[in-house]
C-alpha positions in Angstrom: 143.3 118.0 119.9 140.1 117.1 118.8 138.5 119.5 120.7 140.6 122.3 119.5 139.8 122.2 116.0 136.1 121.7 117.2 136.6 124.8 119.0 138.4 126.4 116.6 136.1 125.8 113.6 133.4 127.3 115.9 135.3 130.6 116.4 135.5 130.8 112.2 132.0 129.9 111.5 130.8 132.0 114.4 133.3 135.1 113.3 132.3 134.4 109.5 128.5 134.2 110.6 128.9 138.2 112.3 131.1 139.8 109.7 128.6 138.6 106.7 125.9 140.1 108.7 127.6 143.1 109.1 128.8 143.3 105.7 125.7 143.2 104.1 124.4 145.6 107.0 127.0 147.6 106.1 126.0 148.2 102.5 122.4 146.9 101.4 119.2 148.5 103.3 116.2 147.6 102.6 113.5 149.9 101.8 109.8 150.2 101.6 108.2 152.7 98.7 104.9 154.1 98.7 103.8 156.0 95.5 99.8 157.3 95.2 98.8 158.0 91.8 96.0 160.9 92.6 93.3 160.7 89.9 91.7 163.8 88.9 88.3 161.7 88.3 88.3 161.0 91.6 88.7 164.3 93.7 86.1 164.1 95.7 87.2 160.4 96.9 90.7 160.7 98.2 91.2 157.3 98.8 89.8 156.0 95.4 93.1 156.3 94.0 96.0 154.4 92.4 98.5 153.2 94.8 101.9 151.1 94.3 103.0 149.7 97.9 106.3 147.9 97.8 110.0 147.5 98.5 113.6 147.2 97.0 116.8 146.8 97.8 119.6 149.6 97.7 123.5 148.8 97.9 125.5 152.2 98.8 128.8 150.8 97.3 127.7 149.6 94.3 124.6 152.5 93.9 122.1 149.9 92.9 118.8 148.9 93.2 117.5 145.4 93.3 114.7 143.3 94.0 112.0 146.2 93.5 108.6 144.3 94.0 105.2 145.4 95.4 101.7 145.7 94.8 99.9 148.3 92.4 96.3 148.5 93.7 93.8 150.6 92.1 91.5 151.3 94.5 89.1 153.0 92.5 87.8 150.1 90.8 85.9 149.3 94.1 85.3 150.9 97.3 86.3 147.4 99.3 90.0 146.6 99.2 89.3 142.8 99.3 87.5 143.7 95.9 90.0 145.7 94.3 92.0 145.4 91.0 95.3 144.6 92.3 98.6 143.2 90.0 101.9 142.2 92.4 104.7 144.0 90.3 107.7 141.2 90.8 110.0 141.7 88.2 112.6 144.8 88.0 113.5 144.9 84.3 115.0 148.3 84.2 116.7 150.7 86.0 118.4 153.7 84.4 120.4 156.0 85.9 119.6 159.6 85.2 122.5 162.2 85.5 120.8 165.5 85.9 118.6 164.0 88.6 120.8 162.3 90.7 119.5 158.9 90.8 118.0 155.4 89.7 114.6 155.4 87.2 113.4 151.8 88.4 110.6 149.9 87.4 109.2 146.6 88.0 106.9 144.5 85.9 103.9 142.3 86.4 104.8 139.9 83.3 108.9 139.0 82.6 109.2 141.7 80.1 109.2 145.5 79.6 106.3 145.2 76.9 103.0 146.4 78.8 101.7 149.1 75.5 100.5 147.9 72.5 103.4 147.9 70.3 105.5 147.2 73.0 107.7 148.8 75.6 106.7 150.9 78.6 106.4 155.3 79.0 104.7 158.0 79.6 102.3 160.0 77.4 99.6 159.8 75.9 96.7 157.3 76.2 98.0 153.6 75.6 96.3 150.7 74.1 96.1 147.2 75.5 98.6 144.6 73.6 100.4 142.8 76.2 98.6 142.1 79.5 101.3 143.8 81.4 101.9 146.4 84.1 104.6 148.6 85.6 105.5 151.4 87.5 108.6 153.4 88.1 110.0 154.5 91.3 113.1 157.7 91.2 115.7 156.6 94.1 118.0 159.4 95.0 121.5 157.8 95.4 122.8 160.4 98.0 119.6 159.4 99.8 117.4 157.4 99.5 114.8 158.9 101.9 114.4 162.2 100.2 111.8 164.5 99.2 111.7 164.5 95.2 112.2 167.7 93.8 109.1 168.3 91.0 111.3 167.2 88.0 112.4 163.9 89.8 108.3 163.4 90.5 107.2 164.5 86.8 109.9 160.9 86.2 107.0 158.7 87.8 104.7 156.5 86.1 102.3 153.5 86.2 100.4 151.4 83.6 98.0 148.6 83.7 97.1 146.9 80.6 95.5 143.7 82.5 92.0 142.6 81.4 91.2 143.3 85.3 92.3 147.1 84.7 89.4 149.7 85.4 89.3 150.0 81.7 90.2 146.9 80.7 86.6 146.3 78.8 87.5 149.3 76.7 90.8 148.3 75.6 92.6 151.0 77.1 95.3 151.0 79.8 95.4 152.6 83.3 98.2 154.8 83.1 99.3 157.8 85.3 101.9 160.0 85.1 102.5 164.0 84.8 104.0 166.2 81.8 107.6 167.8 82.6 105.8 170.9 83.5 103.8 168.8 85.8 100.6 168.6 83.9 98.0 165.7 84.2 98.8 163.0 82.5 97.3 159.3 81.4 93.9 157.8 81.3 91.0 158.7 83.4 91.2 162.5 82.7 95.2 161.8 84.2 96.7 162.4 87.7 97.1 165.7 89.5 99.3 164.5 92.0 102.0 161.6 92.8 103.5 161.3 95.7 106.5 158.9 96.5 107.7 158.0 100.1 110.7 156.0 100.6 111.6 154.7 104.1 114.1 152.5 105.6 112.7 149.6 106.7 113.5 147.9 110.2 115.7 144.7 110.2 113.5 141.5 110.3 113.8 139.9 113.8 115.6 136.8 112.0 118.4 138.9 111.6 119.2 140.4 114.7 118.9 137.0 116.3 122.1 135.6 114.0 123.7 138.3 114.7 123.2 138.2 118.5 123.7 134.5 118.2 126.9 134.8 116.7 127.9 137.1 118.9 126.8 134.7 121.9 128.7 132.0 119.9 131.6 133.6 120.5 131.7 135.2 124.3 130.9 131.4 125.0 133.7 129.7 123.4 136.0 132.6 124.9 134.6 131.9 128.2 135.8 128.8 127.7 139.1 129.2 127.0 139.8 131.4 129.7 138.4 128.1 132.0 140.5 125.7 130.8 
């Protein structure tokens, strides 16, 4: 008797252990986002450009985003990366869905508040002043797929801004920002960006999670092997 209910608490845990990993399979991938922020002063360098490197989380039942977090590196404040300006973005304040685009505006923050501008709050335009030692930068995610190429007025939605003292113009009390106008002019500090460019890829299952899942599975071919034994 004893070893019954052993045996069949196994066969619940093991069955509840597969069909949670499955589940969340099922419904939450995880994706990495690259965006490069190409700075007009900086033509004739390609890779001395603004670049936010990250990843977020995307449920296809509940079209959502979560956990958008990553690093915004701007790589034109010195030619060596281990000497670059870089602020890990870790907090997803605001995501806002926009109709006529078919998807999520998301953006995370470096402090645990929206207000990066002088004055507060976060957009684009113009050339903002320092006030609140912040950054941010917005992603677009396309909820029919995540994956896709942006279409220009989804990319004309991107932005960035670094108000941090370790900014590339921090000493002169102006942000780092990037962005581009709705008819895809440059935009932001630094004589603006030409160019952004997003990428959004699924990324691959961390190994941890395949081995519950195959462990589970093992779990359970055991304990039937069992019962077909005895």
């Amino acid at each position: 008797m004893f070893d019954r209910k052993i045996r069949n608490a196994l066969i619940v845990g093991a069955l509840s252990a597969v069909a949670s990993v499955q589940s969340a399979q099922a419904t939450v991938t995880t994706y990495n986002v690259t965006e490069r922020f190409n700075q007009v002063v900086y033509n004739s360098a390609p890779d001395r450009d603004t670049y936010f490197t990250g990843t977020f989380d995307f449920d296809s039942a509940t079209q959502t985003v979560s956990n958008l977090q990553g690093l915004l590196s701007q790589a034109m404040t010195n030619a060596d990366p281990a000497l670059q300006a870089t602020r890990y973005l870790s907090h997803q304040l605001s995501s806002v869905y926009d109709a006529a685009l078919g998807g999520l505006l998301v953006s995370s923050f470096y402090q645990n508040t929206t207000d990066v501008f002088q004055g507060g709050g976060f957009a684009t335009g113009g050339m903002r002043q320092f006030g609140n030692q912040n950054a941010y930068v917005t992603i677009f995610v396309n909820l029919l797929d995540p994956e896709a190429t942006l279409t220009p007025a989804q990319n004309y939605k991107l932005a960035y801004g670094d108000c941090t003292t370790g900014s590339l113009m921090g000493g002169m009390g102006t942000c780092m920002t990037g962005w581009l106008s709705a008819t895809g002019t440059t935009g932001g500090t630094m004589r603006g960006v030409d160019q952004i460019t997003q990428t959004i890829t699924a990324a691959v299952p961390e190994p941890e999670t395949y081995a519950m899942f195959m462990a589970g599975l093992g779990l359970i071919g055991f304990i039937a092997r069992r019962r077909r034994t005895n």
